[in-house]
C-alpha positions as CSV (number, residue, x, y, z in Angstrom):
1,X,-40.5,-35.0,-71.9
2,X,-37.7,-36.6,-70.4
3,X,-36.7,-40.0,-72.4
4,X,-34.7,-42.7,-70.1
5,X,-32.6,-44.6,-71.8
6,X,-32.6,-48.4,-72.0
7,X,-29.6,-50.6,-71.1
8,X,-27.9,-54.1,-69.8
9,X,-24.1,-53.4,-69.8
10,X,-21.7,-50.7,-69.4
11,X,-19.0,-50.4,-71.8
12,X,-15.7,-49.3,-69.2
13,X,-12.7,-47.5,-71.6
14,X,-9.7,-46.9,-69.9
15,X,-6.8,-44.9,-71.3
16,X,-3.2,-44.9,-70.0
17,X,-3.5,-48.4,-69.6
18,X,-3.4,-48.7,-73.2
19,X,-0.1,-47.7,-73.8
20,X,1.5,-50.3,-71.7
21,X,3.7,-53.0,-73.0
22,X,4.2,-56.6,-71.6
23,X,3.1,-56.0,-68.4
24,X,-0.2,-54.4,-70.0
25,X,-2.6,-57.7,-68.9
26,X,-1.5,-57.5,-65.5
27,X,-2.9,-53.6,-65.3
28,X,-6.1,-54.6,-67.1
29,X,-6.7,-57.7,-65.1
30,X,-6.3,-55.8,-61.8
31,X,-8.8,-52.9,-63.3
32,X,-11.1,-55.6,-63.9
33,X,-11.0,-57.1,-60.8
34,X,-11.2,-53.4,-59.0
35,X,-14.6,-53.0,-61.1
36,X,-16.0,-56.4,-59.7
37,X,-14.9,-55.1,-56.4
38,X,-15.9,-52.1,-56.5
39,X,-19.9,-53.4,-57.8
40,X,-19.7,-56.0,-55.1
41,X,-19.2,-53.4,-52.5
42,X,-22.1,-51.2,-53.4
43,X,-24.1,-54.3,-53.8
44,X,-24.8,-53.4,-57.4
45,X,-26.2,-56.7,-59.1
46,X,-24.2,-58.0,-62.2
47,X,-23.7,-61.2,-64.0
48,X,-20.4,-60.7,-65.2
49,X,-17.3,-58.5,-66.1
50,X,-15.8,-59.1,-69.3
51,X,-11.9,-58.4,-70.3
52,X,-11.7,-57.1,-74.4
53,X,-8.6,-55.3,-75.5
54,X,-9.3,-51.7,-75.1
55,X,-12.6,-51.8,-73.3
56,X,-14.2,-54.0,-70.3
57,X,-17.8,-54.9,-70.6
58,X,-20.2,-55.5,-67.5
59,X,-22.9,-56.9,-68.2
60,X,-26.6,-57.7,-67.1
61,X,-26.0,-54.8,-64.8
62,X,-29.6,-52.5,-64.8
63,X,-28.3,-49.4,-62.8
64,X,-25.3,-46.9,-63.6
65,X,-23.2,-47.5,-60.8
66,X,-20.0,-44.2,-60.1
67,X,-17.8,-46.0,-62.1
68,X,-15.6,-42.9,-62.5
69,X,-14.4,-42.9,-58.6
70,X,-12.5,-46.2,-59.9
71,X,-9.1,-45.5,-60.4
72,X,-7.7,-45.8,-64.3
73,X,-11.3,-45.8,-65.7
74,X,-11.4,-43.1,-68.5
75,X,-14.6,-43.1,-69.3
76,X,-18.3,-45.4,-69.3
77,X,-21.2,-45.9,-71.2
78,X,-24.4,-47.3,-70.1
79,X,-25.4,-49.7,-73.5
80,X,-28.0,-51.8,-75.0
81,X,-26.1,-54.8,-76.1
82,X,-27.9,-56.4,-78.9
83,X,-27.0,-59.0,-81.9
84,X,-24.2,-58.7,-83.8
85,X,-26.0,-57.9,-87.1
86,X,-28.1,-55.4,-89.2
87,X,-31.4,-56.6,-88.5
88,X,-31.0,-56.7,-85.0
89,X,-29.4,-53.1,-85.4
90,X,-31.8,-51.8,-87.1
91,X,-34.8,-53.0,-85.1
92,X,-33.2,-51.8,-81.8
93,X,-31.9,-48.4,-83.0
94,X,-35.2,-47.2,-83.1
95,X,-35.6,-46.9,-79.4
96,X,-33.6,-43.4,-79.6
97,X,-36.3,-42.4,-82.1
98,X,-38.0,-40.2,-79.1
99,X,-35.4,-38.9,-77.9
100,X,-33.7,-37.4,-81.4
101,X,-38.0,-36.1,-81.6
102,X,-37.3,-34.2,-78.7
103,X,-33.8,-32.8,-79.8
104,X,-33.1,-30.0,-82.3
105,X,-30.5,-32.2,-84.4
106,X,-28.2,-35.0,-83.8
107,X,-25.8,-37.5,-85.5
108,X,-24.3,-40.9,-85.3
109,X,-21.1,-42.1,-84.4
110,X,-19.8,-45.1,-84.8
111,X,-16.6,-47.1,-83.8
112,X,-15.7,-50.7,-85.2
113,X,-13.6,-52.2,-82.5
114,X,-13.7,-55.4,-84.1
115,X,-12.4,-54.3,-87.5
116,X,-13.6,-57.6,-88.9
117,X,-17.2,-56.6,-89.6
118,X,-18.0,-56.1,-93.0
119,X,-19.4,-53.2,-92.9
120,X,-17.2,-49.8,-92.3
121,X,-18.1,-47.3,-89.6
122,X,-18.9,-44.4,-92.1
123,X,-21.6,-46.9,-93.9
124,X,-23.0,-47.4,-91.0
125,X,-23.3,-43.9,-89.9
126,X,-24.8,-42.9,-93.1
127,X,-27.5,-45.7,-93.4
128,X,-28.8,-45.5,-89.5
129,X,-28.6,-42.1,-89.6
130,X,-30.8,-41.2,-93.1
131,X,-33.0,-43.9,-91.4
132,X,-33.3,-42.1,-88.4
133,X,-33.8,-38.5,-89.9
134,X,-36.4,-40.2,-92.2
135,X,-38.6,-41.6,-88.9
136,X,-38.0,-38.7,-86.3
137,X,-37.8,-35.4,-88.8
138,X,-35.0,-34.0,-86.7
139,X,-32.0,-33.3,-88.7
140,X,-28.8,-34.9,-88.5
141,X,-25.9,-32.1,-87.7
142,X,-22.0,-33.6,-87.9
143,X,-20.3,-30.5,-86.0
144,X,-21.9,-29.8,-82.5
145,X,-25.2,-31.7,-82.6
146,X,-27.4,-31.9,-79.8
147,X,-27.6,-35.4,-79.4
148,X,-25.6,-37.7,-80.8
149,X,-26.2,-41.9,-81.3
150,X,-23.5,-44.0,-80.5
151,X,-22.8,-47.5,-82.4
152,X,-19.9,-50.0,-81.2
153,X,-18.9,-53.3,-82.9
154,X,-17.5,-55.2,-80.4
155,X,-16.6,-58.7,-80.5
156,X,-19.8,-60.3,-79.0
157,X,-22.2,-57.9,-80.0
158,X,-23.2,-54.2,-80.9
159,X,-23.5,-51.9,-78.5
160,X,-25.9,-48.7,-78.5
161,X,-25.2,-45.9,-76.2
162,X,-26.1,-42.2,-76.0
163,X,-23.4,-40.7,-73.6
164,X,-19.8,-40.9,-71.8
165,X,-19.5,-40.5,-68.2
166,X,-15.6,-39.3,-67.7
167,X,-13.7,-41.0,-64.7
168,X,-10.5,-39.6,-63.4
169,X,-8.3,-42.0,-65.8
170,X,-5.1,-42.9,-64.2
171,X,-3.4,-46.2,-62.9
172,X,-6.0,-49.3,-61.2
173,X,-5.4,-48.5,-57.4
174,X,-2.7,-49.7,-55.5
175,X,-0.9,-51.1,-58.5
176,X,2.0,-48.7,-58.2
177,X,2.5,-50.0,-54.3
178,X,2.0,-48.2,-50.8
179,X,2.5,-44.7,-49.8
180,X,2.6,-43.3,-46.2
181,X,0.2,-40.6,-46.2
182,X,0.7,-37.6,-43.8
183,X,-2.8,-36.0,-43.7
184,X,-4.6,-33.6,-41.4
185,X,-7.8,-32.4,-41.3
186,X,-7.0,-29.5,-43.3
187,X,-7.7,-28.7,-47.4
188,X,-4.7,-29.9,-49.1
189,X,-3.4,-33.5,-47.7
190,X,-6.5,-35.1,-48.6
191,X,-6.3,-33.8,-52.1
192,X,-2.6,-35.1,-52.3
193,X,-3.6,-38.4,-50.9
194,X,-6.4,-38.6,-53.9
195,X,-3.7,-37.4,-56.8
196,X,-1.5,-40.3,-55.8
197,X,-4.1,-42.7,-55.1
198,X,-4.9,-41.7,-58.4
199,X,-1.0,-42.9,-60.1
200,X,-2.1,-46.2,-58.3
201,X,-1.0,-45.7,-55.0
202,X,-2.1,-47.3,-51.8
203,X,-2.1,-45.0,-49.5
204,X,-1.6,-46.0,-45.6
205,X,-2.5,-42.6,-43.6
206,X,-0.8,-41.1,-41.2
207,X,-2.5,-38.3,-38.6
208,X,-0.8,-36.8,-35.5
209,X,-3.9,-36.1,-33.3
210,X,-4.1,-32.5,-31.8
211,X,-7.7,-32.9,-30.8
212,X,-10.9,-35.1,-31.1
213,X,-12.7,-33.4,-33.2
214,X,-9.6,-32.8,-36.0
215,X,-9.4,-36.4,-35.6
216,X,-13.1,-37.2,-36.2
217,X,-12.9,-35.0,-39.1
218,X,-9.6,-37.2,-40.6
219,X,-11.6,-39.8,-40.1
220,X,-14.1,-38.8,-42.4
221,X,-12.0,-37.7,-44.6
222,X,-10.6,-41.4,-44.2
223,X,-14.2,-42.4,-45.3
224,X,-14.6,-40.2,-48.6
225,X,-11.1,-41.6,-50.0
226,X,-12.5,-45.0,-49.4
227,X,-15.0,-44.1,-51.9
228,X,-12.3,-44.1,-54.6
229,X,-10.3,-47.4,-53.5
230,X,-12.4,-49.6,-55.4
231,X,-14.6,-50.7,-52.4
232,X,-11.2,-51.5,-50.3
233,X,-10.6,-50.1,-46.7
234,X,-7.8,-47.6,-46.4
235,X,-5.3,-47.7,-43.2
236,X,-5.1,-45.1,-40.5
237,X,-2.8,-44.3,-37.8
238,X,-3.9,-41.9,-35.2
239,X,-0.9,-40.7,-32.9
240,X,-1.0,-38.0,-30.1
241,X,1.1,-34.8,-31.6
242,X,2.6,-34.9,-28.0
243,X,4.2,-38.7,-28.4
244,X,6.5,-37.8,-30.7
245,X,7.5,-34.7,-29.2
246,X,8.0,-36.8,-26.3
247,X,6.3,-34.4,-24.3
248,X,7.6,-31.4,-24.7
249,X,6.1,-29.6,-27.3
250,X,4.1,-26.7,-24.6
251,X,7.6,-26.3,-23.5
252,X,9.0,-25.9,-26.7
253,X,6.2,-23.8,-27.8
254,X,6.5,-21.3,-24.9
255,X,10.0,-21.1,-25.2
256,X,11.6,-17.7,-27.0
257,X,14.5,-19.6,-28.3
258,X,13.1,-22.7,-30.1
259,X,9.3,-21.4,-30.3
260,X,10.0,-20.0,-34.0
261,X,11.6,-23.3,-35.2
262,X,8.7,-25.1,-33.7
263,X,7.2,-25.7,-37.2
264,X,10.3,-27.3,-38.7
265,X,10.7,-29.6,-35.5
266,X,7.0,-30.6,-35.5
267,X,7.5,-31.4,-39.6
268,X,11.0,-33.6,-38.9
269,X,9.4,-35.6,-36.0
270,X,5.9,-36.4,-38.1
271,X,8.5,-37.5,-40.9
272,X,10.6,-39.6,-38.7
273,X,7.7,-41.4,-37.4
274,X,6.1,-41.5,-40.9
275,X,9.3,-43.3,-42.1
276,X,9.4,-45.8,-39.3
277,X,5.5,-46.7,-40.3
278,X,6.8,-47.2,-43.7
279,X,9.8,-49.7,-42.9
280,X,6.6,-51.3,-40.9
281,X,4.4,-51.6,-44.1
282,X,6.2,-52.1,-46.2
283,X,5.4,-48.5,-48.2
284,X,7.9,-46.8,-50.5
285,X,7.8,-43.0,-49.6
286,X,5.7,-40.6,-48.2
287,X,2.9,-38.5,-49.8
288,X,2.6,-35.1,-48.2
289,X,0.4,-31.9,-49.1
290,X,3.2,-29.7,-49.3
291,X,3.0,-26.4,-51.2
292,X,6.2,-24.3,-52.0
293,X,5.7,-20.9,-49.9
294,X,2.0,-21.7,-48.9
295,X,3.1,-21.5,-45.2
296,X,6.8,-21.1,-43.1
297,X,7.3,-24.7,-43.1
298,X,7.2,-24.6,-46.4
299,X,9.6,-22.6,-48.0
300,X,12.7,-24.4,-49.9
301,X,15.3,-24.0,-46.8
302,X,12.6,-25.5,-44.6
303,X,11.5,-28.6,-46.9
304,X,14.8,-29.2,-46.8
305,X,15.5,-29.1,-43.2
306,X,12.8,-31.9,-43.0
307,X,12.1,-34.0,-46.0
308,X,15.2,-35.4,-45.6
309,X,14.7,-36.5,-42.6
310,X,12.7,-40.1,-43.0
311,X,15.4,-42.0,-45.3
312,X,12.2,-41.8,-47.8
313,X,11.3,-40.2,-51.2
314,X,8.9,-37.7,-50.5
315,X,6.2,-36.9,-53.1
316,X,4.1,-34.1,-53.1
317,X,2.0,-33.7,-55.7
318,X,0.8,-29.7,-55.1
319,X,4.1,-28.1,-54.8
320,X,3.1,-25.9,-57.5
321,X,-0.4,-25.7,-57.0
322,X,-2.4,-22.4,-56.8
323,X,-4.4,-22.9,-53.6
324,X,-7.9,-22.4,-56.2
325,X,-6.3,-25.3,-58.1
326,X,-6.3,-27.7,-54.9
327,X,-9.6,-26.3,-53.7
328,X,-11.1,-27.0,-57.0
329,X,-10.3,-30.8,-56.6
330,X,-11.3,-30.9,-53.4
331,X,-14.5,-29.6,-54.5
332,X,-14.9,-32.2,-57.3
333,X,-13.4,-35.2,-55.0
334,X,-16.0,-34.3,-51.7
335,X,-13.0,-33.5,-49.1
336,X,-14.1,-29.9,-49.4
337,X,-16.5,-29.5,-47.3
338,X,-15.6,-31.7,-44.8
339,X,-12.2,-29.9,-44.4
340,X,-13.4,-26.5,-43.8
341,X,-15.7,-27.9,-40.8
342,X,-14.0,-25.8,-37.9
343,X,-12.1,-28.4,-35.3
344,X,-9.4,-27.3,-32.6
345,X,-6.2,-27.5,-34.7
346,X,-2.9,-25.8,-35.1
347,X,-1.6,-22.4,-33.8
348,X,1.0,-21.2,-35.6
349,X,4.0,-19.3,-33.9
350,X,3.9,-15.4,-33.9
351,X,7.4,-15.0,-35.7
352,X,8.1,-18.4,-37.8
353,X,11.3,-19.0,-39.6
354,X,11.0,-19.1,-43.1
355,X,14.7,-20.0,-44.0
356,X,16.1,-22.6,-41.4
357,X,20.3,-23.5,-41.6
358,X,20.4,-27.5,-41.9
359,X,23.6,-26.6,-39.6
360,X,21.5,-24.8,-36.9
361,X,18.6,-27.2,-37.1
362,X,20.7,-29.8,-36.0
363,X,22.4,-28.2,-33.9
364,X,18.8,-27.6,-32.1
365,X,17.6,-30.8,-32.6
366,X,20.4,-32.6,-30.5
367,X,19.9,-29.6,-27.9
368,X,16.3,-31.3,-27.4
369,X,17.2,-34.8,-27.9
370,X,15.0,-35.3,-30.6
């Protein structure tokens, strides 16, 4: 019989955070205020988010909202919050009583984050658990139990939970500052977007249309990193592939001279134009979903020919990725499936160059006048 269990807060622990110095507050505050965001976006009802050092309390909240798409949440707990003494501990504790029936063995943990209650965590593991043991018959088991009972001493109150929900940890979003995001429709710039997002970027996106339905798919895409910007909507730029080639790319591409270096070109014009968005928005660098020697453009000659190309740091976060490694994330993030939806795209050239001269791809480049 399946046991629900009762609650009126959620306990939020966050983990890198913590090992801030001075500027700690400011990275707690704007977690906080991503949280309230976040719940007032979903329309989750709440009564108010509390600041404590080394946790964030909601409470008179009655449902378990996804807390862990918010960036720099480590982990959640749906609690009872109850009275900040034994009685009222002792009285309330016995709700898990059904569900440690139902199990083979548990235990209870318990974590003073107020270290000025008088009684110490082992105590009080001890003394609620021999009481529980004694009112279920289940035994208690310290190493690998199958339920375990969790106590926290706050400040305000005790709290009594019976499981952590991992988030993705990290840094509040957009607290490191904004990112131009090249992204296409495909499996990997979406993931890259997310990892960065994930540091506390804000990523502004950045797509060079090659047909409707690749864009419609970007724009879903658009859509499921929205649900990990704490209810904030995330910028997109749609441009024609064509624009920046200023028309000539079928040309170009049908051409036997410059059809192999077509890759490289089309990778130097999106960064040019992804630098002059950046200048516009005031972003910092671009994110891009690179991978050393995935595809030609991508080889080290090649990245080089390019990257350096927008006057901007360049950040790719899954240069060293195995492609089962990005796939995985995109599984566990939700791009996955919407990347793999089939959608007029790309077509490689026959015979790519792998290992471009900077000295010949300029020399190309002012040939074309681009």
């Amino acid at each position: 019989m399946e046991h629900k269990m009762k609650f009126n807060s959620i306990i939020v622990r966050y983990g890198e955070i913590s090992l801030k110095g001075k500027n700690r507050k400011s990275f707690e505050l704007k977690l906080k205020s991503d949280i309230e965001g976040f719940l007032k976006a979903r329309g989750i009802d709440f009564s108010r988010v509390d600041l404590r050092r080394g946790r964030i309390y909601i409470r008179g909240i009655d449902q378990v909202p996804g807390l862990e798409k918010i960036m720099g949440v480590h982990s959640y707990s749906p609690a009872l919050e109850i009275e900040r003494n034994m009685e009222a501990l002792e009285r309330e504790v016995l709700f898990f009583i059904p569900m440690i029936a139902d199990a083979q063995s548990f235990r209870v943990s318990c974590q003073r984050v107020d270290k000025r209650f008088p009684i110490k965590s082992v105590d009080l593991e001890q003394a609620i658990g021999h009481m529980l043991h004694l009112k279920s018959g289940t035994p208690v088991k310290l190493k690998d139990p199958a339920m375990e009972v969790h106590i926290e001493i706050g400040e305000d109150g005790i709290f009594l939970f019976g499981e952590k929900i991992r988030g993705y940890s990290g840094m509040p979003y957009g607290s490191a500052g904004k990112l131009v995001s090249l992204v296409s429709g495909g499996i990997d710039s979406p993931v890259a977007t997310f990892l960065m997002m994930k540091r506390g970027v804000e990523p502004i996106l950045l797509h060079f249309e090659l047909s409707q339905e690749d864009t419609q798919k970007v724009i879903k895409l658009k859509e499921k990193l929205e649900e990990y910007a704490s209810g904030r909507e995330i910028k997109l730029y749609v441009i024609p592939r064509d624009e920046i080639f200023k028309g000539k790319f079928s040309g170009l591409y049908n051409n036997g001279r410059y059809q192999p270096y077509i890759c490289v070109i089309c990778k130097h014009l999106m960064h040019k134009k992804a630098g002059e968005i950046a200048k516009q928005e005031g972003a910092l660098g671009i994110i891009t979903g690179d991978n050393l020697a995935q595809v030609a453009s991508q080889t080290l000659k090649n990245l080089f020919a390019y990257q350096m190309t927008s006057e901007f740091p360049v950040y790719s976060p899954l240069i060293s990725f195995e492609k089962e490694q990005t796939v995985k994330i995109a599984r566990e993030i939700g791009t996955y499936d919407l990347s793999v939806v089939k959608a007029k795209g790309c077509t490689p050239p026959k015979n790519p160059k792998t290992g471009v001269s900077i000295t010949t791809f300029h020399k190309i480049l002012n040939e074309l006048g681009l």
